[in-house]
ROPAMI-748570 format. One line per field, with one value per residue (C-alpha): residue number from 1; residue in one letter; x, y, z. Coordinates in nm, 2 decimals, padded with zeros to 4 digits. Layout:
BEGIN
rofi	[NUM, ...]
dodren	[A, ...]
xx	[X, ...]
yy	[Y, ...]
zz	[Z, ...]
***
This chain:
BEGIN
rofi	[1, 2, 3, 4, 5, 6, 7, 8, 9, 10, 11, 12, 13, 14, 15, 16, 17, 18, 19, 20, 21, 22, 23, 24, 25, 26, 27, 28, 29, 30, 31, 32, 33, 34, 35, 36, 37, 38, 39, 40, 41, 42, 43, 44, 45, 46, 47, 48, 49, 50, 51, 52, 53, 54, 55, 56, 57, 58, 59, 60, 61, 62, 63, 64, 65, 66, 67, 68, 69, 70, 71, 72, 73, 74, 75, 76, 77, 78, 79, 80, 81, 82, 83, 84, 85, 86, 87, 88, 89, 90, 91, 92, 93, 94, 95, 96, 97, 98, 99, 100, 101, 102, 103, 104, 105, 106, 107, 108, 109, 110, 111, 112, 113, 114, 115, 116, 117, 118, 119, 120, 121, 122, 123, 124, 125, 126, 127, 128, 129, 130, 131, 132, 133, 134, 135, 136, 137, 138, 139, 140, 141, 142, 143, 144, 145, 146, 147, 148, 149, 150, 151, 152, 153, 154, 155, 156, 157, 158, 159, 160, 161, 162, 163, 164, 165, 166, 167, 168, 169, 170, 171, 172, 173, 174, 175, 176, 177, 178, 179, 180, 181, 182, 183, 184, 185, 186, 187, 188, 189, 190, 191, 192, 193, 194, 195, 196, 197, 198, 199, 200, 201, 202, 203, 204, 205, 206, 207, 208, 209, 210, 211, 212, 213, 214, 215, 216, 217, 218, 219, 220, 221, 222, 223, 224, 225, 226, 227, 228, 229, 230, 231, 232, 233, 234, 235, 236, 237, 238, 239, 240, 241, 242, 243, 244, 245, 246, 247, 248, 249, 250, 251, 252, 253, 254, 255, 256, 257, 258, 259, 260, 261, 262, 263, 264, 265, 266, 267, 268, 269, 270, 271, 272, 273, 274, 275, 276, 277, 278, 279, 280, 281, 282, 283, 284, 285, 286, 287, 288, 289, 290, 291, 292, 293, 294, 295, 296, 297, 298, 299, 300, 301, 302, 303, 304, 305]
dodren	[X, X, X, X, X, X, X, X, X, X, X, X, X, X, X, X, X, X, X, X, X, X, X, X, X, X, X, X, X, X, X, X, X, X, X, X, X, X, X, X, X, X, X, X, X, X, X, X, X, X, X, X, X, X, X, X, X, X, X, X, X, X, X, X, X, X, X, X, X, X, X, X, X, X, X, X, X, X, X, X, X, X, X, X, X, X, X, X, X, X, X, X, X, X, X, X, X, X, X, X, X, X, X, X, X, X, X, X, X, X, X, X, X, X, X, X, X, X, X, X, X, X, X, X, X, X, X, X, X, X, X, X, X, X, X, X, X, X, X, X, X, X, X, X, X, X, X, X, X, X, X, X, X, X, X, X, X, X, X, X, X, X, X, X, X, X, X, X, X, X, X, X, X, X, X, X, X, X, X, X, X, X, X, X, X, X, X, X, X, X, X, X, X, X, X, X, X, X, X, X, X, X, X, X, X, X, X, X, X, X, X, X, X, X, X, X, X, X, X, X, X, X, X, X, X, X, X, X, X, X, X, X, X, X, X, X, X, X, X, X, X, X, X, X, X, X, X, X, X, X, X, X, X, X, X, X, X, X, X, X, X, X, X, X, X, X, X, X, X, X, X, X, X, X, X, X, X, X, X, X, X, X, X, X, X, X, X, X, X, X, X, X, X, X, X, X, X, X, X, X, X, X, X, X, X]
xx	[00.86, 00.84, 01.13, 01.35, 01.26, 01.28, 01.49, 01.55, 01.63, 01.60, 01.89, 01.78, 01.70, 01.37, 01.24, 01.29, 00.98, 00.92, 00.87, 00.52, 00.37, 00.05, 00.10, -00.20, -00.17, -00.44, -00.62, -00.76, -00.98, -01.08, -01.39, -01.69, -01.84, -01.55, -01.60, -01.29, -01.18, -00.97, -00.67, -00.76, -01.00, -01.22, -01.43, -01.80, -02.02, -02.22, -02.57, -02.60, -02.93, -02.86, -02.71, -02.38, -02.40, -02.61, -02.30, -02.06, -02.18, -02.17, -01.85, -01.99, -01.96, -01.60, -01.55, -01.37, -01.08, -00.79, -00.66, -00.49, -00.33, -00.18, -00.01, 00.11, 00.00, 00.10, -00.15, -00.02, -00.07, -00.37, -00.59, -00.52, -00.19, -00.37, -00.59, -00.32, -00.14, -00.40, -00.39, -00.70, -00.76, -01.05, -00.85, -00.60, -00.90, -00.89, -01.19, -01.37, -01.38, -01.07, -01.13, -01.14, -00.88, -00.61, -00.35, -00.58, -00.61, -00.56, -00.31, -00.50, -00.63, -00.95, -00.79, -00.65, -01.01, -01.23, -01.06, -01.36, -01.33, -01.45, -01.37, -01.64, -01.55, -01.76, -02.12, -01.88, -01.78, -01.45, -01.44, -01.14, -01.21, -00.86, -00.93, -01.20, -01.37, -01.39, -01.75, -01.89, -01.97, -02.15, -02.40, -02.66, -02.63, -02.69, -03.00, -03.10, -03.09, -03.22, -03.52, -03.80, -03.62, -03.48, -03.30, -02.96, -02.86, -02.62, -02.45, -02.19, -01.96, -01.58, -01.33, -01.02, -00.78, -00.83, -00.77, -00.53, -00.60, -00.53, -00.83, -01.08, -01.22, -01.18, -01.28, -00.98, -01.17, -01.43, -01.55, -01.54, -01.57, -01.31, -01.51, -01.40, -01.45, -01.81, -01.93, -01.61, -01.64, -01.35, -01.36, -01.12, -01.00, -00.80, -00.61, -00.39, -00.28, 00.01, 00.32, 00.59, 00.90, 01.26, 01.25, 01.01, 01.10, 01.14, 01.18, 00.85, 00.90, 00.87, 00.46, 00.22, 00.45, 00.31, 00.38, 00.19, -00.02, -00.17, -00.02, -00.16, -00.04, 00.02, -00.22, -00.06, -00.11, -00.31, -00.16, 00.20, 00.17, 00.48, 00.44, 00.21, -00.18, -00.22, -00.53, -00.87, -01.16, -01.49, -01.75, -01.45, -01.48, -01.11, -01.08, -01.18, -01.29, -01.48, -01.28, -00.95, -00.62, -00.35, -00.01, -00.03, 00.22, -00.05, -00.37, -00.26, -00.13, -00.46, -00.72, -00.55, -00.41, -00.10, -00.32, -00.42, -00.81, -01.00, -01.11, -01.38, -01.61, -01.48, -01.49, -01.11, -01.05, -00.66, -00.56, -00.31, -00.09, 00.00, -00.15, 00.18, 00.37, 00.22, 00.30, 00.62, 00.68, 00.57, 00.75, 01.04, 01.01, 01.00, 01.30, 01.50, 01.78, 01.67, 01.98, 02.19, 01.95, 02.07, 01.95, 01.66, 01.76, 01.37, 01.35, 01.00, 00.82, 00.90, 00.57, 00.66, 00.33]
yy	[02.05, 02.41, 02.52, 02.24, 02.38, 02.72, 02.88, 02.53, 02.59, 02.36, 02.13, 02.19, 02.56, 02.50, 02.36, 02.71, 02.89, 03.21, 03.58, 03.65, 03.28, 03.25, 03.03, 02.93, 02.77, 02.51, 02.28, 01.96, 01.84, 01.49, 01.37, 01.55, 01.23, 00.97, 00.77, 00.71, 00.38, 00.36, 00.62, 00.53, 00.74, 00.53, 00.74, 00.63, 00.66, 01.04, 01.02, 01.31, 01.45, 01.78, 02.07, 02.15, 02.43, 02.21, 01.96, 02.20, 02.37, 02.07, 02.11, 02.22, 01.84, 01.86, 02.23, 02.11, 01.88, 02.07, 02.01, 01.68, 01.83, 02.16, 02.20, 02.50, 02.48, 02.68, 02.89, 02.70, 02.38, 02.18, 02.06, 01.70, 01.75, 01.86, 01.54, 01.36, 01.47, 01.42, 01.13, 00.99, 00.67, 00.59, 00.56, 00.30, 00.04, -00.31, -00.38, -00.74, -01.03, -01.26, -01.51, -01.80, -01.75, -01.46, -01.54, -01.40, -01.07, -00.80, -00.57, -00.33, -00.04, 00.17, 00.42, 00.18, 00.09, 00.36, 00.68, 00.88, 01.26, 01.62, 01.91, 02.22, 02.55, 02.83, 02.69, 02.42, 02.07, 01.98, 01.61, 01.36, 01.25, 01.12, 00.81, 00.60, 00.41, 00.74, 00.84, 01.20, 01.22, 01.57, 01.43, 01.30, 01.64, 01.85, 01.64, 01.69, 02.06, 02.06, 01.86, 02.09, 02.42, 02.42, 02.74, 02.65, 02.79, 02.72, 02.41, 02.34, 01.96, 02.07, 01.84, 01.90, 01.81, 02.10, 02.39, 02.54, 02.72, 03.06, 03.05, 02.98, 03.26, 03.14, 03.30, 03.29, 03.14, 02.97, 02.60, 02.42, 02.05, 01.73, 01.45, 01.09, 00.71, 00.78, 00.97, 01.04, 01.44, 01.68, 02.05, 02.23, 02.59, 02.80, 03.05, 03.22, 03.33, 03.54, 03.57, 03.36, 03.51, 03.41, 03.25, 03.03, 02.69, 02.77, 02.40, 02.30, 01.95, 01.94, 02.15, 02.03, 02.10, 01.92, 02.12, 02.03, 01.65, 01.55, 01.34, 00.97, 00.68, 00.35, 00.05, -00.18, -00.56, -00.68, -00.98, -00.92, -00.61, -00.47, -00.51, -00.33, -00.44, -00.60, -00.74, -00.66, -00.87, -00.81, -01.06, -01.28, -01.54, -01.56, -01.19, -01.00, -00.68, -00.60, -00.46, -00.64, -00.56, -00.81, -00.83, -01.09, -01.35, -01.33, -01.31, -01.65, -01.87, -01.75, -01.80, -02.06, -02.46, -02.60, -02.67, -02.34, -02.40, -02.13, -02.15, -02.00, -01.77, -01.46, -01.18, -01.06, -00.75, -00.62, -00.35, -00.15, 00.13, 00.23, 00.60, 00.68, 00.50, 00.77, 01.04, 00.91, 00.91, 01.23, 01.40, 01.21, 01.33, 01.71, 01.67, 01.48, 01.70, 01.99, 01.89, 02.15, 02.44, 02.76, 02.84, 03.16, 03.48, 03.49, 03.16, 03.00, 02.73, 02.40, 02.18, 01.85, 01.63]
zz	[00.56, 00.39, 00.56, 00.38, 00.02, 00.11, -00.20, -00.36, -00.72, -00.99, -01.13, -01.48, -01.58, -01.79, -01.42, -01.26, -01.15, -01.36, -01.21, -01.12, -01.06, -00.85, -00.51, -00.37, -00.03, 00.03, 00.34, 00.26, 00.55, 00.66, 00.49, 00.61, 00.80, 00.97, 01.23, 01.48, 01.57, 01.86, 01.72, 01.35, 01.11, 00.89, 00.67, 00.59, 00.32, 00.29, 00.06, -00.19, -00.08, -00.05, -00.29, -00.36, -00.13, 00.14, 00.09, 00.18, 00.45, 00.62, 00.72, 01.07, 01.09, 01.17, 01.29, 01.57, 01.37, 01.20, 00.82, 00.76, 00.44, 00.38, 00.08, -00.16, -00.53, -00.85, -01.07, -01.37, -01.23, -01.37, -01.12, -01.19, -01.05, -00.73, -00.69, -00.77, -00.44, -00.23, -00.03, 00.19, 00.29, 00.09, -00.17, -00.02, 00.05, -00.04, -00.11, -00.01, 00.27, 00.24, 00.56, 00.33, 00.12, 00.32, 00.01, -00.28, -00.09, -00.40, -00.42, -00.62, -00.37, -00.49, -00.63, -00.90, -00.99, -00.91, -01.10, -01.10, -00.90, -00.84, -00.77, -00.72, -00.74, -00.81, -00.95, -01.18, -01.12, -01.24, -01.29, -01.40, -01.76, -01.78, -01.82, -02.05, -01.74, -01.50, -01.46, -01.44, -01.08, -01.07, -01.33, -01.06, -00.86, -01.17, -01.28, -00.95, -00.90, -01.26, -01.20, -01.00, -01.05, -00.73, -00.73, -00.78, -01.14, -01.44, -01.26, -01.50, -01.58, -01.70, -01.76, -01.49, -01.68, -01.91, -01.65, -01.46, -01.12, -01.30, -01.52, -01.20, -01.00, -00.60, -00.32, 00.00, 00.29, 00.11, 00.12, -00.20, -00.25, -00.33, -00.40, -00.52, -00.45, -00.51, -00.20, -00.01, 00.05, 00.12, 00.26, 00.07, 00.16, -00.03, 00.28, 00.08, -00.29, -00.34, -00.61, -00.55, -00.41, -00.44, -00.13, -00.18, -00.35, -00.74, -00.87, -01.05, -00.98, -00.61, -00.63, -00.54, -00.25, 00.07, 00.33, 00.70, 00.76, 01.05, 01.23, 01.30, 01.52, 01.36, 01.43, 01.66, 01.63, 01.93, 01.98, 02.01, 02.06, 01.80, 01.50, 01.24, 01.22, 00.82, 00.87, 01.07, 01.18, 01.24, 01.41, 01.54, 01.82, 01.86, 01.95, 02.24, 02.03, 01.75, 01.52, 01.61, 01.42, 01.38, 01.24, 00.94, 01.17, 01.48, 01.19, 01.07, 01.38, 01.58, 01.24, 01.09, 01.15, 00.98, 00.64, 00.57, 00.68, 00.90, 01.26, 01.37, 01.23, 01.19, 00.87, 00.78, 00.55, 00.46, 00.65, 00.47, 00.63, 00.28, 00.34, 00.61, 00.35, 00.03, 00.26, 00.38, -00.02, -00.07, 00.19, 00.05, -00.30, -00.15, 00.03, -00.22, -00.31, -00.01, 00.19, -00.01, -00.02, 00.08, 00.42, 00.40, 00.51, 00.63, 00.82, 00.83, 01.04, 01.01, 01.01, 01.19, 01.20]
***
């Protein structure tokens, strides 16, 4: 993906990337507790018991798994625009049982409802106060540590929208913290921070620039065996597995009769794919445009998930 913006410039001048701008290259790791499914990650709830530190060293958790999401951020860049980017499926939930009624299944995903998010870097959490019904997150962890004098100093609540990664101090090969939806925890780990050269990609518009994801298979239905799972059941005695995916077609003839009434006793919940589609849309914004590039004289490696 990199390789396809290498020297991209911008159409419009003002978009250009000025001498001496701070890249920072960054992996996002899966939440810090997931269970796997068959081929699909689900992440599950993680209880704030522990301190910020505690919290992050528990990345031991998934030592063996690899960053889902590299991508290359500039120094002027708030860190909104950074959470913005990052896509995990706890934030593409639809949230609720819909066996009774399938056709009042909400199209509103978690992130459209629960905006609240933090980042912790450096003793401070950085929460997003962008909107009136976001919550401050860190609030509960900073009572905490503040509570006993438990030996974890000057915690400190920032707004994220009012920085920049040039006015944080970060340490390369560090853990620090993503957390959102609540209790959904991310590793993150800055690997490297350099100035940006000509032949990286110098049009503002396409950073965050996503440049490596891990790749995932699609759920197939289990019916017919083609098409894309839309819905999952739990507690069904129509299927032969607990959870079962099915296409909505299959969902309906197998759960439903002509009228529309359920069969069975079963628990249905949506199962949107739209995280391949959010990073089929993000890779499409980064290469929009990319096709005319000038090839780099110093060719680097093309990520292919």
């Amino acid at each position: 993906m990199e390789s396809h913006a290498t020297g991209k410039r911008p159409d419009n001048p003002t978009d250009l990337i000025e001498e001496g701008e701070l890249l920072l290259t960054l992996n996002i790791f899966y939440p810090v507790i997931f269970q796997k499914v068959g081929n699909i990650l689900l992440s599950q709830a993680v209880k704030i018991s522990e301190s910020p530190e505690d919290m992050i060293n528990s990345s031991t958790l998934h030592k063996d798994h690899k960053p889902y999401q590299t991508v290359l951020v500039l120094g002027s860049q708030k860190l909104t625009e950074l959470r913005d980017s990052i896509s995990c499926v706890s934030d593409l939930q639809i949230g609720g049982e819909f066996s009774s009624q399938p056709d009042q299944a909400p199209e509103h995903i978690s992130k459209d409802l629960y905006k609240s998010a933090f980042f912790y870097f450096e003793g401070i959490f950085y929460n997003d106060k962008r909107y009136p019904e976001c919550r401050d997150l860190s609030r509960t962890i900073i009572e905490w540590s503040e509570s006993h004098d438990r030996g974890y100093e000057n915690l400190q609540s920032a707004k994220m929208e009012d920085y920049v990664f040039n006015d944080l101090s970060l340490k390369i090969g560090f853990p620090y913290l993503y957390c959102h939806q609540g209790n959904c925890e991310h590793i993150i780990i800055i690997t490297d921070i350099r100035l940006i050269h000509h032949d990286d990609c110098l049009d503002r518009n396409l950073y965050p620039l996503l440049v490596k994801k891990h790749w995932l298979c699609t759920r197939k239905c289990f019916v017919c065996k083609m098409y894309t799972a839309r819905w999952v059941t739990n507690r069904d005695s129509l299927a032969p597995e607990d959870p079962c995916f099915f296409c909505d077609v299959c969902f309906r003839m197998l759960h439903y009769d002509a009228e529309g009434n359920k069969l069975g006793e079963f628990l249905a919940y949506p199962y949107e794919l739209k995280r391949f589609t959010a990073s089929v849309e993000l890779l499409t914004k980064n290469l929009q445009g990319l096709a005319q590039a000038p090839v780099s004289r110093h060719p680097t490696a093309v990520f292919i998930p």
